[in-house]
C-alpha positions as CSV (number, residue, x, y, z in Angstrom):
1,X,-15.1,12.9,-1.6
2,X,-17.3,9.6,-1.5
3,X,-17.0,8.2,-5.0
4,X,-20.6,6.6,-4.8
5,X,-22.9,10.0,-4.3
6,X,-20.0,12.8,-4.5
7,X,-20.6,14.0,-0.9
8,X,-17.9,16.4,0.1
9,X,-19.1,16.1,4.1
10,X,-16.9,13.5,5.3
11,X,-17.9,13.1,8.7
12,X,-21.4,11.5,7.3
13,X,-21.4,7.8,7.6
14,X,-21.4,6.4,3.9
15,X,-23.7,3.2,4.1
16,X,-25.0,2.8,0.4
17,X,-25.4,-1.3,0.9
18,X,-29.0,-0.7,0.9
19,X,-29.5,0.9,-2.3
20,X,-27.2,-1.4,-4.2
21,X,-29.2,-4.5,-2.5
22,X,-32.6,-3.0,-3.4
23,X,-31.0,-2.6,-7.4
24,X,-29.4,-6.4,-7.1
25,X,-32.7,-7.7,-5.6
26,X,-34.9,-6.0,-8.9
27,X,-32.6,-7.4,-10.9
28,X,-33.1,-10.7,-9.2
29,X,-36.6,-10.8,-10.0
30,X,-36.4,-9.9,-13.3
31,X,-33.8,-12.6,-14.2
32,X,-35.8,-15.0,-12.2
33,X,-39.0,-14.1,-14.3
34,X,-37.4,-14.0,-17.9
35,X,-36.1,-17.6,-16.8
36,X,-39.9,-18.7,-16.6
37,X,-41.2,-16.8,-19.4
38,X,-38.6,-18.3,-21.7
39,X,-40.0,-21.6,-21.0
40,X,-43.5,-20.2,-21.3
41,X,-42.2,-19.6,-25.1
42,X,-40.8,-22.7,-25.7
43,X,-44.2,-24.3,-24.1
44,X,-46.3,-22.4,-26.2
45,X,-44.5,-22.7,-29.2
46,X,-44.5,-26.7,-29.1
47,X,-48.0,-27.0,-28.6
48,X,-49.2,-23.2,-31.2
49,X,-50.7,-22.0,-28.8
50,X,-51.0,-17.8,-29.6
51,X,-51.0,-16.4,-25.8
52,X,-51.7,-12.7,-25.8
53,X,-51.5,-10.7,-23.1
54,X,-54.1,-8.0,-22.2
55,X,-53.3,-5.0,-20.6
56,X,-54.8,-1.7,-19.9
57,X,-55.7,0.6,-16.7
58,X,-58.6,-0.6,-14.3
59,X,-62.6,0.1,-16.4
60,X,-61.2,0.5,-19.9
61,X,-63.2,-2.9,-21.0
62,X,-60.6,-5.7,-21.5
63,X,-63.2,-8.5,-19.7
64,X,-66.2,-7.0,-21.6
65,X,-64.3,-7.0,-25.1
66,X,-62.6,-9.8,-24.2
67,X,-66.0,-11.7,-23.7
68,X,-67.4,-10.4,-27.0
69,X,-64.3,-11.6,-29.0
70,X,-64.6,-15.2,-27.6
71,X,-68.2,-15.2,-28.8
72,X,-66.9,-14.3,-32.0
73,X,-64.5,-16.5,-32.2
74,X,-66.6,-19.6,-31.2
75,X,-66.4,-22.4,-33.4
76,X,-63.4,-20.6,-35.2
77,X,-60.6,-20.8,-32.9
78,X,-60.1,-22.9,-29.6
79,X,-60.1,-20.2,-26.4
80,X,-58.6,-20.1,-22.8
81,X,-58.3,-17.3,-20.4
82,X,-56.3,-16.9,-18.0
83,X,-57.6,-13.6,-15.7
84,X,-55.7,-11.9,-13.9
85,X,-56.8,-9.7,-10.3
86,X,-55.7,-8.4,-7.1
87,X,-59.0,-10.0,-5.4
88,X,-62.3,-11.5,-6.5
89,X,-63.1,-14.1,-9.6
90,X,-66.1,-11.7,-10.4
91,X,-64.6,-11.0,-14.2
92,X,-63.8,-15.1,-14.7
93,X,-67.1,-15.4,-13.8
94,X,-68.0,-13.7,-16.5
95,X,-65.6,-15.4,-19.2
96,X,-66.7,-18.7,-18.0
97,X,-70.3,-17.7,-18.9
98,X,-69.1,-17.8,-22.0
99,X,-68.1,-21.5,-22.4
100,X,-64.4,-21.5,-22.4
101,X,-61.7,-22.7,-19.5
102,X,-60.9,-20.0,-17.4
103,X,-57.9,-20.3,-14.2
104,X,-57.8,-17.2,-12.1
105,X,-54.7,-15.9,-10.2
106,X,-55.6,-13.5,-7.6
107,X,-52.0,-11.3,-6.8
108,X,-52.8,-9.9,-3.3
109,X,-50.9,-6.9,-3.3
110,X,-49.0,-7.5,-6.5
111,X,-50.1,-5.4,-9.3
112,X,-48.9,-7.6,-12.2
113,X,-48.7,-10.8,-12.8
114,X,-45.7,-13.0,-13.5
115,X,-44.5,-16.0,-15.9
116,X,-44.2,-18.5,-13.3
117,X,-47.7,-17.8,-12.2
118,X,-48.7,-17.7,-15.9
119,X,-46.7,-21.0,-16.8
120,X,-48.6,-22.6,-14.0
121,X,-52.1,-21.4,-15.3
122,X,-51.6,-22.7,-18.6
123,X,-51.0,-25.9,-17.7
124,X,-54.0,-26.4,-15.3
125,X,-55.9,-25.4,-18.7
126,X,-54.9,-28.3,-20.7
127,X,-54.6,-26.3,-23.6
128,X,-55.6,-28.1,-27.0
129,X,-53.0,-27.6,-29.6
130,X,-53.6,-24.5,-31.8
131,X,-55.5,-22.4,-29.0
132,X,-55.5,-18.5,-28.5
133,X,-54.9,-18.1,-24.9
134,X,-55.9,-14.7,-23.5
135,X,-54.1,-13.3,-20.6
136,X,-55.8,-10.5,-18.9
137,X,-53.5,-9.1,-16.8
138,X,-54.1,-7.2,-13.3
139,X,-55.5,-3.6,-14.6
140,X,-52.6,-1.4,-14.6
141,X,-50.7,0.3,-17.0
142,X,-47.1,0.7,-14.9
143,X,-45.6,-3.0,-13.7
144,X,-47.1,-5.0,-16.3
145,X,-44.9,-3.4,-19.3
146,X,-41.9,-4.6,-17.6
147,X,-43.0,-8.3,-17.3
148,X,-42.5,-10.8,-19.8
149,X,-45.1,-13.4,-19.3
150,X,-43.9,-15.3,-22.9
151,X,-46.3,-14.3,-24.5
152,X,-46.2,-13.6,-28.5
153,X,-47.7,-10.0,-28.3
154,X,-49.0,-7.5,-25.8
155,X,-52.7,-6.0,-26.7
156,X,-52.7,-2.3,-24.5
157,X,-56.7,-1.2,-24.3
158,X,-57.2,2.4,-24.0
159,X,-60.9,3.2,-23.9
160,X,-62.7,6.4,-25.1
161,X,-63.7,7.1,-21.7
162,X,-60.0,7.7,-20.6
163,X,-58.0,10.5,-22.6
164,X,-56.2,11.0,-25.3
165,X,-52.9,11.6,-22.8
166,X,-52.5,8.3,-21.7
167,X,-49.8,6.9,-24.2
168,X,-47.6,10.0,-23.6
169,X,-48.5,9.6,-20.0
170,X,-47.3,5.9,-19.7
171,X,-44.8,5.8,-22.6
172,X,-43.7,2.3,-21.5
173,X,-46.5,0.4,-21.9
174,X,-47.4,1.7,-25.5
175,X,-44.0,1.2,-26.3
176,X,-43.9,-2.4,-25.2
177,X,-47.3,-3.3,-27.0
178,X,-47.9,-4.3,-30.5
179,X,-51.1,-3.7,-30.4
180,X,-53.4,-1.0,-29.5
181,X,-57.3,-1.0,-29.0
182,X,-59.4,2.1,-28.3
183,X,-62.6,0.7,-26.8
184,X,-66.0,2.1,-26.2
185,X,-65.7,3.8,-29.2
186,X,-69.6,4.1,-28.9
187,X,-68.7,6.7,-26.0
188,X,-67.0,9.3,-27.8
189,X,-69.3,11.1,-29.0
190,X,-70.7,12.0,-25.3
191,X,-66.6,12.6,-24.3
192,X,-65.2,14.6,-27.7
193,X,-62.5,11.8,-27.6
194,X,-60.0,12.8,-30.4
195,X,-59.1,9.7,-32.4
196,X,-56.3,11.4,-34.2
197,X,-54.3,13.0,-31.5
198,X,-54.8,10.0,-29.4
199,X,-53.1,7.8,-32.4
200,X,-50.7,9.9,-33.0
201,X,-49.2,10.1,-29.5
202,X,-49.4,6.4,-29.5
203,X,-47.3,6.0,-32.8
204,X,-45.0,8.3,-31.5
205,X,-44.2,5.9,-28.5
206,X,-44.1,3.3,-30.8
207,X,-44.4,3.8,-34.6
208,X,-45.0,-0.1,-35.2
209,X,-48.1,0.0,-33.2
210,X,-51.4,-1.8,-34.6
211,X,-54.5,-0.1,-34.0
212,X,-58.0,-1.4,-34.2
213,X,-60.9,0.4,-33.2
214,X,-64.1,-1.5,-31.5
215,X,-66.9,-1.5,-29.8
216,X,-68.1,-4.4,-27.8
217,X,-71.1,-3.1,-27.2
218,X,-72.8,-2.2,-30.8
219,X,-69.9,-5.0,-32.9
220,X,-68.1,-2.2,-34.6
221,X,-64.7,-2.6,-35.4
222,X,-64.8,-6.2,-34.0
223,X,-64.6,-7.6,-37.8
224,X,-61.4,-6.3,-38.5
225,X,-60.2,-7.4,-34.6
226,X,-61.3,-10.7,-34.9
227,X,-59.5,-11.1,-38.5
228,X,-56.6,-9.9,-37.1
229,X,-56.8,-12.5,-34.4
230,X,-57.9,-15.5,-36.8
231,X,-54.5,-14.6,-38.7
232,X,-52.4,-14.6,-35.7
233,X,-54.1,-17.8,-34.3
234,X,-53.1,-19.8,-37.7
């Protein structure tokens, strides 16, 4: 019997040196990156900067919130974005018309992004001391739980528009957040989004999970978001 995959057919050949090279190589890469984003830490920590990193699947409204919270955060806290996309610099397009420093990384085929990316982006900023730096990762709510980028907490969006499902449906990435935002909440009345059941399959991913709220659109719930950021950007 092989001892690897229990096969009692011993006249198969029994290569597994590919599926121990593919584990060995994802370990690799994960080492490699928590190697970067520990530094990213240590970076941020020296100068207080508060990076948060923004994640949520493709048209849920992180650039369009994100956008409204700088405005509301102008003249309150120092802001820098670092965006994150496959292709395109359409949505930093759109946070630089807001005033603030913006570096876009573009992934190609990648579908996250990474600390050493990151790392670099922040310092091309040149970051005042004290700044919130937003991190709006490539829309997707698979790779990008896995990824530490160093940041000091991870912001999952969830829009109205999407389904109550989605935290039971990608468990990882509302376990790995501390915070969750339910956008367009101006939409659910046109979707029969259920607040309640959608909150309470988040909390039981993660029980610790912060929830705000918002619209970007008509300002509610952005008082209590942006209070919530001006304490974490002290």
């Amino acid at each position: 019997m092989c001892e690897t995959c229990g096969c009692q057919n011993l006249a198969h050949e029994h290569n597994h040196e590919p599926e121990n090279r593919i584990i060995n190589m994802a370990k690799d890469v994960m080492e490699y990156n928590n190697a970067f984003a520990a530094e990213n830490r240590k970076w941020f920590a020296e100068k207080k900067i508060t990076a948060l990193n923004l994640l949520s699947s493709p048209g849920a409204g992180k650039t369009t919130l994100l956008a409204a919270t700088i405005k509301g955060l102008q003249n309150i806290l120092p802001s820098a974005v670092i965006e994150g996309d496959q292709e395109t610099e359409i949505d930093a397009q759109r946070i630089r018309d807001t005033g603030v420093k913006v570096v876009q990384i573009n992934t190609g085929k990648a579908c996250h992004l990474d600390a050493h990316h990151v790392g670099h982006a922040a310092q091309e900023l040149l970051l005042a001391d004290g700044s919130l730096l937003f991190i709006e990762n490539v829309g997707n709510l698979v790779c990008p739980a896995a990824f530490d980028l160093g940041e000091k907490k991870k912001i999952v969006i969830l829009s109205a528009t999407e389904g109550e499902e989605k935290p039971l449906k990608y468990p990882y990435m509302f376990a790995a957040a501390d915070v969750m935002i339910i956008s367009k909440i101006d939409m659910a009345e046109y979707t029969d989004f259920d607040f309640a059941l959608c909150e309470g399959y988040a909390r039981k991913i993660n029980p610790d999970l912060r929830i705000f709220r918002v619209s970007a659109k008509t300002g509610e719930g952005m008082a209590s978001w942006l209070d919530w950021l001006k304490q974490e950007g002290k």
